[in-house]
RODO-2510 file (C-alpha; in nm, 4 decimals, decimal comma):
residues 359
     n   res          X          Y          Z
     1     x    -2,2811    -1,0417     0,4455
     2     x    -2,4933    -1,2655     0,2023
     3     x    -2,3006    -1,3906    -0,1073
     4     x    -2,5194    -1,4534    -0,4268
     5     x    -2,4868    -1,8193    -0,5277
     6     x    -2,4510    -1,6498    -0,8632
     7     x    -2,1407    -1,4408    -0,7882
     8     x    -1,9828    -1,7679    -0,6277
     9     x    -2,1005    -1,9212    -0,9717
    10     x    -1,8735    -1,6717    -1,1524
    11     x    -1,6062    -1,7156    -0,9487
    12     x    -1,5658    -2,0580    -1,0226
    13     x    -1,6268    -2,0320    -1,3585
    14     x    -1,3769    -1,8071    -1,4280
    15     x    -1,1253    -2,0304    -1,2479
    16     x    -1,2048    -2,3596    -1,4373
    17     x    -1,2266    -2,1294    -1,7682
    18     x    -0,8223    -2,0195    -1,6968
    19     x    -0,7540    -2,3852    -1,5439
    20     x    -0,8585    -2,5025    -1,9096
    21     x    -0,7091    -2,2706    -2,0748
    22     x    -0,3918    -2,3307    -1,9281
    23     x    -0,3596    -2,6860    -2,0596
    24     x    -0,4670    -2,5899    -2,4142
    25     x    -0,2866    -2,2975    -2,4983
    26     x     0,0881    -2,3063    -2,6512
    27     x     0,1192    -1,9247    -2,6812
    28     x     0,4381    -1,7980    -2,4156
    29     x     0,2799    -1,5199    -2,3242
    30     x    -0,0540    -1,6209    -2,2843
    31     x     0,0621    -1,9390    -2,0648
    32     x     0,2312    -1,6190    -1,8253
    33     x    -0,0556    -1,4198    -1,8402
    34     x    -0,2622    -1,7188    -1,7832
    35     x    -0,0185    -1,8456    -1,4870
    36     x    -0,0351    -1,5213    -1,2997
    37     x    -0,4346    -1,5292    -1,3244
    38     x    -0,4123    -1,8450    -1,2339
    39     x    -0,2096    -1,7990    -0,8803
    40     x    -0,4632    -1,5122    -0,8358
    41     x    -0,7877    -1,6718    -0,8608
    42     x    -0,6698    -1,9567    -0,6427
    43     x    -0,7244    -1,8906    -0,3592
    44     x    -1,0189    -1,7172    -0,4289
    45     x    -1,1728    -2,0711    -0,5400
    46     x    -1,0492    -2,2704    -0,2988
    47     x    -1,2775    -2,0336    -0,0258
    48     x    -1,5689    -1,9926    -0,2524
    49     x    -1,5272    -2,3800    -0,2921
    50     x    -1,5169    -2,4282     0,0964
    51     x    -1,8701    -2,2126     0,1308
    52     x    -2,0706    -2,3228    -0,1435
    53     x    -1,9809    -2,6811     0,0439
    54     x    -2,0939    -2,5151     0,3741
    55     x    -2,4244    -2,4176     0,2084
    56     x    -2,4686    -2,7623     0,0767
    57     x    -2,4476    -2,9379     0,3648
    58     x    -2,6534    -2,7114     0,5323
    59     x    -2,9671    -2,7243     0,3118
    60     x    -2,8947    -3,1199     0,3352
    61     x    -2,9213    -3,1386     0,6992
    62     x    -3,2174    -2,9197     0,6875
    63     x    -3,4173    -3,1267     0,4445
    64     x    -3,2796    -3,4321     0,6961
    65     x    -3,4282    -3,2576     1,0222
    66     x    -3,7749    -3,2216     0,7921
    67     x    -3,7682    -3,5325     0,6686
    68     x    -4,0472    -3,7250     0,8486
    69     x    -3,9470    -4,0586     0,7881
    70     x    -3,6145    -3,9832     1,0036
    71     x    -3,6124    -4,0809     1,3525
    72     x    -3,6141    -3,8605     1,5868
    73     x    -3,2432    -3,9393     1,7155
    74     x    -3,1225    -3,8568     1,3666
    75     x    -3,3384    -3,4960     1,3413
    76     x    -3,1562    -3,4168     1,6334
    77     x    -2,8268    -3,5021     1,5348
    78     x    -2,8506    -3,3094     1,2106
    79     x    -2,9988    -3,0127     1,3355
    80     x    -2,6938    -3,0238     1,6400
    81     x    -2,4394    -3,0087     1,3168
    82     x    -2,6758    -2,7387     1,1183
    83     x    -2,6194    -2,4938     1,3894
    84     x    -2,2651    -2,6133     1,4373
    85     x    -2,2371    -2,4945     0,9965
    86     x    -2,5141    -2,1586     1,0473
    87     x    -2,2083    -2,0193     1,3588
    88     x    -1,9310    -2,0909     1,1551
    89     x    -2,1205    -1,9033     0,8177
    90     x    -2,0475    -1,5787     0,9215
    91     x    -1,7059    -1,5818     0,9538
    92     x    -1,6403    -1,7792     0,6325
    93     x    -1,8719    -1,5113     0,4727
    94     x    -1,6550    -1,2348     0,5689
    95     x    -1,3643    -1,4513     0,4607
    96     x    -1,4508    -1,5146     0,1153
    97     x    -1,5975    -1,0844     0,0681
    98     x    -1,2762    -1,0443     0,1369
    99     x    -1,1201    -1,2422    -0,1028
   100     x    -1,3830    -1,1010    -0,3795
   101     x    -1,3088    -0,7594    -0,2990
   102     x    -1,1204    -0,5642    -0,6111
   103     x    -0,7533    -0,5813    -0,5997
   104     x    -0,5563    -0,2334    -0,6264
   105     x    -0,3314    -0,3945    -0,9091
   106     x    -0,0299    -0,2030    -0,7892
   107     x    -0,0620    -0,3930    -0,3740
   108     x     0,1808    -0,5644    -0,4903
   109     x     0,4594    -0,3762    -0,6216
   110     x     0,7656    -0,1997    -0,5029
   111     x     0,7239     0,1968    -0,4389
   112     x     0,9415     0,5325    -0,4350
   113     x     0,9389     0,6655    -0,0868
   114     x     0,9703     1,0410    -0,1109
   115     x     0,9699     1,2453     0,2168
   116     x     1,0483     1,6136     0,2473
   117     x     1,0791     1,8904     0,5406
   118     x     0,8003     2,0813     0,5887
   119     x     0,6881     2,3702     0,8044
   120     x     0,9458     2,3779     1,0763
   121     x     1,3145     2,4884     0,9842
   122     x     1,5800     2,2663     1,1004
   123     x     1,3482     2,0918     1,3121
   124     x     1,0889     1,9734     1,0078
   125     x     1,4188     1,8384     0,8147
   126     x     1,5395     1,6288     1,1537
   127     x     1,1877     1,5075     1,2123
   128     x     1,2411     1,4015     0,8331
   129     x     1,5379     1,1822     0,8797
   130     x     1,3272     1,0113     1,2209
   131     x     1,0592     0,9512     0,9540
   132     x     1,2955     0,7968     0,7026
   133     x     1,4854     0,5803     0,9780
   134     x     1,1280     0,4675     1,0271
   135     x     1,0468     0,3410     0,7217
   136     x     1,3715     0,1970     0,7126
   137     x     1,3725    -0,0502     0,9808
   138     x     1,0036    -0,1132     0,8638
   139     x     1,1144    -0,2589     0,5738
   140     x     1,4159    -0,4036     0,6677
   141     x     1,1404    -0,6165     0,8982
   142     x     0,9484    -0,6825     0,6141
   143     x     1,2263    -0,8236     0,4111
   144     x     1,2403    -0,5446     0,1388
   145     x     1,5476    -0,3422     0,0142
   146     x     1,6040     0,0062     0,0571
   147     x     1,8376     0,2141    -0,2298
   148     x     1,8643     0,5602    -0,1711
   149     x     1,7711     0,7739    -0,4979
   150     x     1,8645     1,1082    -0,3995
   151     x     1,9351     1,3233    -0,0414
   152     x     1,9929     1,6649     0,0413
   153     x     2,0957     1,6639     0,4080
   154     x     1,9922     1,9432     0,6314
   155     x     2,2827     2,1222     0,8425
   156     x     2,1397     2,0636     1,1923
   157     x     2,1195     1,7070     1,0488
   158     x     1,7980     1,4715     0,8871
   159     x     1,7101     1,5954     0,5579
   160     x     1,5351     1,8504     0,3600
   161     x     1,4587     1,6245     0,1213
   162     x     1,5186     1,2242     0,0510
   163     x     1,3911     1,0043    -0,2550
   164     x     1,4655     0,5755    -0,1913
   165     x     1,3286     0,2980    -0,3595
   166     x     1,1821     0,0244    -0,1641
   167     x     1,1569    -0,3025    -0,3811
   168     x     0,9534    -0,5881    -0,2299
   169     x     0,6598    -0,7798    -0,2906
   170     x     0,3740    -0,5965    -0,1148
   171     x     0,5286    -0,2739    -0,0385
   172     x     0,2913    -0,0216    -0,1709
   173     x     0,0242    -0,2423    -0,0251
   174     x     0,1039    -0,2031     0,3427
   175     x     0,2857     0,1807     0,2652
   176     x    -0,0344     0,3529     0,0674
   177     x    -0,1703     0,4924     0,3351
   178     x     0,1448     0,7046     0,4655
   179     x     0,1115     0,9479     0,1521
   180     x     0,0606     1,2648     0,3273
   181     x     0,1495     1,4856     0,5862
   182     x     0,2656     1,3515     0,8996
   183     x     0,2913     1,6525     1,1846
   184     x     0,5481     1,5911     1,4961
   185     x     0,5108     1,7436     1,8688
   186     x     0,8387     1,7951     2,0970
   187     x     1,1431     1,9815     2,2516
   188     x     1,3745     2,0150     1,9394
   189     x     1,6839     1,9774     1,9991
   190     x     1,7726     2,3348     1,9053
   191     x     1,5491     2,4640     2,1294
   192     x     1,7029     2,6206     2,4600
   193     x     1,3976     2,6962     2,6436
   194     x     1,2269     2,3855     2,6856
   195     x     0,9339     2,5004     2,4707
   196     x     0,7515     2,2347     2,2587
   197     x     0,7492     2,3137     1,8895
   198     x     0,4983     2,1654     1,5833
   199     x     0,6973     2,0716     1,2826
   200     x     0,6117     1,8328     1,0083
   201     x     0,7114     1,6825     0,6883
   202     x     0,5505     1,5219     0,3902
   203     x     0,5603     1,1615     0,2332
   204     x     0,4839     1,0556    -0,0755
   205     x     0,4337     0,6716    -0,1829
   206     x     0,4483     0,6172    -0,5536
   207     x     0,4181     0,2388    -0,7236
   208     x     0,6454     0,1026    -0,9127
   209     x     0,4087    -0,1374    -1,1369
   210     x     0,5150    -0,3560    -1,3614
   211     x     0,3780    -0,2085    -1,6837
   212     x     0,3423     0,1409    -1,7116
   213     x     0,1407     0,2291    -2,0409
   214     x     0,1500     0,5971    -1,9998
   215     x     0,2353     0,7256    -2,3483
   216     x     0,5892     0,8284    -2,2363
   217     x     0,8174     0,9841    -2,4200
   218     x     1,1945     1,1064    -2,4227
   219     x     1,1482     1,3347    -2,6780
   220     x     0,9018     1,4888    -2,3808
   221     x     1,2031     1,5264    -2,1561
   222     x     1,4580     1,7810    -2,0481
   223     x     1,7671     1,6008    -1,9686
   224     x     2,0730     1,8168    -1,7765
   225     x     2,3611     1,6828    -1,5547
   226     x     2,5618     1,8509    -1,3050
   227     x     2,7609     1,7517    -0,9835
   228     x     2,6552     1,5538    -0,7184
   229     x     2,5979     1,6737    -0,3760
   230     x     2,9135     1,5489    -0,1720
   231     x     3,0089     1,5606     0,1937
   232     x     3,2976     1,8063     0,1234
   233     x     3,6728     1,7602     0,0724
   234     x     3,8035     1,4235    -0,0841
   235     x     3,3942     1,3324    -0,1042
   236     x     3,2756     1,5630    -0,3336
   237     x     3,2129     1,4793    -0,6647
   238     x     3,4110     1,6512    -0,9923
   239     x     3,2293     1,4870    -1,2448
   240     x     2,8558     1,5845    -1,3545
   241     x     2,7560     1,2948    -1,2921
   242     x     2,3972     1,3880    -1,0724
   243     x     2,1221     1,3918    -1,3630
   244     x     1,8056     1,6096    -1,3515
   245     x     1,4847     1,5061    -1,5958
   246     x     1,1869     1,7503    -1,6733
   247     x     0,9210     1,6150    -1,8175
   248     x     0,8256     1,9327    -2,0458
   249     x     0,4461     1,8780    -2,1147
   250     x     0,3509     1,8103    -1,6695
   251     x     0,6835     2,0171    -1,5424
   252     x     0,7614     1,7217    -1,3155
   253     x     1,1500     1,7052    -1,2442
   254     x     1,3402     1,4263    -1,0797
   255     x     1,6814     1,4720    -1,0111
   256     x     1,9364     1,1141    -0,9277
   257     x     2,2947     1,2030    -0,7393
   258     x     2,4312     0,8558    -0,7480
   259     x     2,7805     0,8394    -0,8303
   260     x     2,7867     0,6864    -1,2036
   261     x     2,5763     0,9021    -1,4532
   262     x     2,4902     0,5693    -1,6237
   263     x     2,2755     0,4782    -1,3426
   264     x     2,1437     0,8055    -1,2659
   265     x     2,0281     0,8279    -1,5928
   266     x     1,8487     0,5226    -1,5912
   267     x     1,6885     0,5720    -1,2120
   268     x     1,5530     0,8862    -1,3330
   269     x     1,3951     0,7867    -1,6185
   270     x     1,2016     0,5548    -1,4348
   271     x     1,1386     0,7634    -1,1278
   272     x     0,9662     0,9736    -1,3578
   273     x     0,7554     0,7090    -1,5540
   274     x     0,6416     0,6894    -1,1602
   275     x     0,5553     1,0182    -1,0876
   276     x     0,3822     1,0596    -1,4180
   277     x     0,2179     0,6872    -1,3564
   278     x     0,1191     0,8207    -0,9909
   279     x    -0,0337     1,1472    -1,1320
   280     x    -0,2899     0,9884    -1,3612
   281     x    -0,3792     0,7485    -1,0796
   282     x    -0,4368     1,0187    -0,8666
   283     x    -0,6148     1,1649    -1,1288
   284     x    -0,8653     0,8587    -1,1740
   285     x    -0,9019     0,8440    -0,7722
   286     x    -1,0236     1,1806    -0,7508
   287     x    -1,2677     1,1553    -1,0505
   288     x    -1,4073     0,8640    -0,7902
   289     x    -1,3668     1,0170    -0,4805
   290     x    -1,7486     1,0024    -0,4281
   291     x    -1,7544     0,6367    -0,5009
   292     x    -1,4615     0,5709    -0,2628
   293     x    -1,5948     0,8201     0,0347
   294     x    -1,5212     0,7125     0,3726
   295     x    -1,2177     0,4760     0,2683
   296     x    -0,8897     0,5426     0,3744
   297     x    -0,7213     0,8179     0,1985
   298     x    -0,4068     0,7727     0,0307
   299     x    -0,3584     0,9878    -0,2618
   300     x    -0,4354     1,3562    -0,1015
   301     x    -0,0743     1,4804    -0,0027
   302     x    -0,1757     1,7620     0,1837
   303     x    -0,3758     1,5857     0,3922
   304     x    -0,2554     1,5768     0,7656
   305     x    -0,2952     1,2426     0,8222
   306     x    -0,0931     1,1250     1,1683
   307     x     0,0740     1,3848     1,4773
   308     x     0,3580     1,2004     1,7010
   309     x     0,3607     1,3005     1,9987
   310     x     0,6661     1,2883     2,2175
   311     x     0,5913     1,4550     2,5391
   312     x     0,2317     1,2220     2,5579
   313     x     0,4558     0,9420     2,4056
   314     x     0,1274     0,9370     2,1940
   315     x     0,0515     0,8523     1,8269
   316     x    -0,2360     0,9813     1,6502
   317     x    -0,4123     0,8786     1,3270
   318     x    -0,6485     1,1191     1,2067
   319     x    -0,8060     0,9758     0,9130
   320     x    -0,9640     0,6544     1,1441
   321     x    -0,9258     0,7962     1,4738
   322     x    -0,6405     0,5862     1,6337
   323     x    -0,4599     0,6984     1,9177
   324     x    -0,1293     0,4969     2,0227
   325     x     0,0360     0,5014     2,3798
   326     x     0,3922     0,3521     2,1754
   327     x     0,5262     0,6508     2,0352
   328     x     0,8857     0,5079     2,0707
   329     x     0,8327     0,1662     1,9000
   330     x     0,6655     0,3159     1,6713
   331     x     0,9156     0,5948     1,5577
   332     x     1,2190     0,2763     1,5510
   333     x     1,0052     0,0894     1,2554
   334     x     0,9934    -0,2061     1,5131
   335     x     0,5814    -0,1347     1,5997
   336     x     0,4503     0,0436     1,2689
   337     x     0,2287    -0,2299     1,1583
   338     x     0,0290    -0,1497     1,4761
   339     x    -0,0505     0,1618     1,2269
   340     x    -0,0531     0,0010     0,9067
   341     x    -0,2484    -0,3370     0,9898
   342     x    -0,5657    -0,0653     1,1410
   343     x    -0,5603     0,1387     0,8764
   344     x    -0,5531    -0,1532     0,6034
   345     x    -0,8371    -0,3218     0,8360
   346     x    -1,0552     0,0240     0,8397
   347     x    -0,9801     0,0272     0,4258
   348     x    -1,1104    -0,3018     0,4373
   349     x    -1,4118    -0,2470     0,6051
   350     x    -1,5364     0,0377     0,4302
   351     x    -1,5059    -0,1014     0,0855
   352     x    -1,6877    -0,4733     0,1990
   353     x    -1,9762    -0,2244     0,3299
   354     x    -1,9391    -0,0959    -0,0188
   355     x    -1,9723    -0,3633    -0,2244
   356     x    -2,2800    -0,4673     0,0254
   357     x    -2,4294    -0,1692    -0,0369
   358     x    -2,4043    -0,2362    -0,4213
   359     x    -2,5210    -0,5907    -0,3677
***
């Protein structure tokens, strides 16, 4: 796509306007504010930089290969090195839309990975702990941390419901787009017949940003403890220590198990800054849902989003239509980004057409 000299203009200007700024001001909070702009906008320079160049040197060597008093030898060479610069535009174009397109201001931040059993009995809550072991290892690749919030294990094992943080630059970035239902195909393990059974369980991905303005309020919230879940015998818990949070005015509840009430109480005040942080942006995504049609979805939690597979060893992403053949590398964490990578690609895509569209 064609770039308006214009919006490259703006770009720059806005760079060189922080770049001063930065050297005048004296203000502490302005020079952070300024500083995080700053590593921002960076990059974003440097490329519009490296094609307003390109166009440069191309209308140069054009008014060179038109030039009359040139000799022919030198026409030549310049218009050899204009279509050397006109291949190499397109790609740089693309590189730089990129870089222009709007940033989700929470990409970067660390998330609350909820995921809960579904339709499916003791199978749904099992197929909930393979999802969870997933995300695990994902991260663990991608260098974040993992701190279980709160668990309720199922009896034939996995979970009915687990709540972890996952802090890490990026996170909700690369895990936006597994908010919904995910739907799993196989032989359960309780199942003595050999008969394949549909079961499926729901994640939720909520961001952890940095500010949350959200009018919050304790006086808003319903605060009771009570024991923790324990394992039984010399593991279960005697103190009320587990802490539960409803926020009066929304009904949202979070509950933290942890063993000190200290840091329950703490986690679940800001679990539920989340959720009520994740609701309005929901909220704001759905009053635009007709500006962001065909992108990605990854607010709609009852969307069925991806089906595994087993006996096919096949995983399938509905929302973009990708079908994988690597079901089991997939499932260990170790091959996700296969996922992630096409669906942030497809996201991509649809909003550069976007902005194309809006010129």
């Amino acid at each position: 796509m064609h770039i308006p000299d214009i919006k490259l203009a703006q770009v720059l200007d806005r760079f060189e306007q922080i770049e001063a700024r930065m050297s005048a001001t004296m203000d502490s909070d302005e020079i952070v504010q300024l500083g995080k702009d700053y590593a921002e906008l960076k990059p974003i320079a440097e490329g519009v930089r490296k094609l307003r160049n390109v166009r440069s040197e191309m209308s140069d060597l054009e008014a060179m290969a038109a030039d009359p008093e040139n000799g022919a030898e030198m026409k030549a060479m310049a218009k050899e090195e204009m279509q050397t610069l006109k291949e190499s535009l397109p790609a740089l174009e693309k590189e730089v839309s990129l870089l222009l397109l709007p940033k989700d201001k929470d990409d970067s931040a660390s998330i609350v990975l909820e995921i809960r059993a579904g339709t499916g009995g003791d199978e749904a809550a099992i197929f909930a702990g393979d999802l969870f072991a997933m995300y695990a290892r994902y991260a663990s690749i991608q260098g974040w941390k993992v701190e279980v919030e709160s668990e309720a294990e199922a009896d034939m094992g996995g979970y009915k419901e687990i709540v972890a943080s996952v802090s890490g630059s990026g996170a909700y970035g690369k895990m936006k787009f597994e908010s919904g239902v995910h739907r799993v195909q196989r032989v359960p393990v309780t199942e003595t017949q050999g008969r394949i059974h549909t079961s499926a369980a729901t994640v939720a991905v909520l961001p952890e940003p940095a500010d949350i303005d959200i009018g919050f309020s304790m006086n808003d919230v319903r605060v009771d403890t009570m024991r923790a879940s324990g394992a039984g015998g010399q593991h279960v818990n005697k103190t009320d220590s587990a802490v539960r949070m409803t926020h009066v005015p929304t009904g949202v509840v979070v509950v933290c198990d942890a063993k000190s009430q200290h840091m329950n109480r703490a986690n679940a005040e800001r679990l539920l800054k989340m959720k009520l942080y994740d609701m309005e942006k929901q909220r704001i995504d759905s009053e635009r849902a007709e500006e962001r049609s065909g992108q990605v979805g990854s607010g709609d939690r009852s969307e069925r989003i991806r089906t595994y597979n087993y006996p096919q060893g096949r995983v399938t992403d509905h929302r973009i239509g990708l079908t994988l053949y690597n079901l089991d590398k997939i499932v260990a964490g170790d091959a996700l980004n296969d996922v992630v990578d096409a669906l942030m690609a497809e996201d991509q895509a649809a909003r550069l057409a976007q902005m194309e569209m809006q010129g």
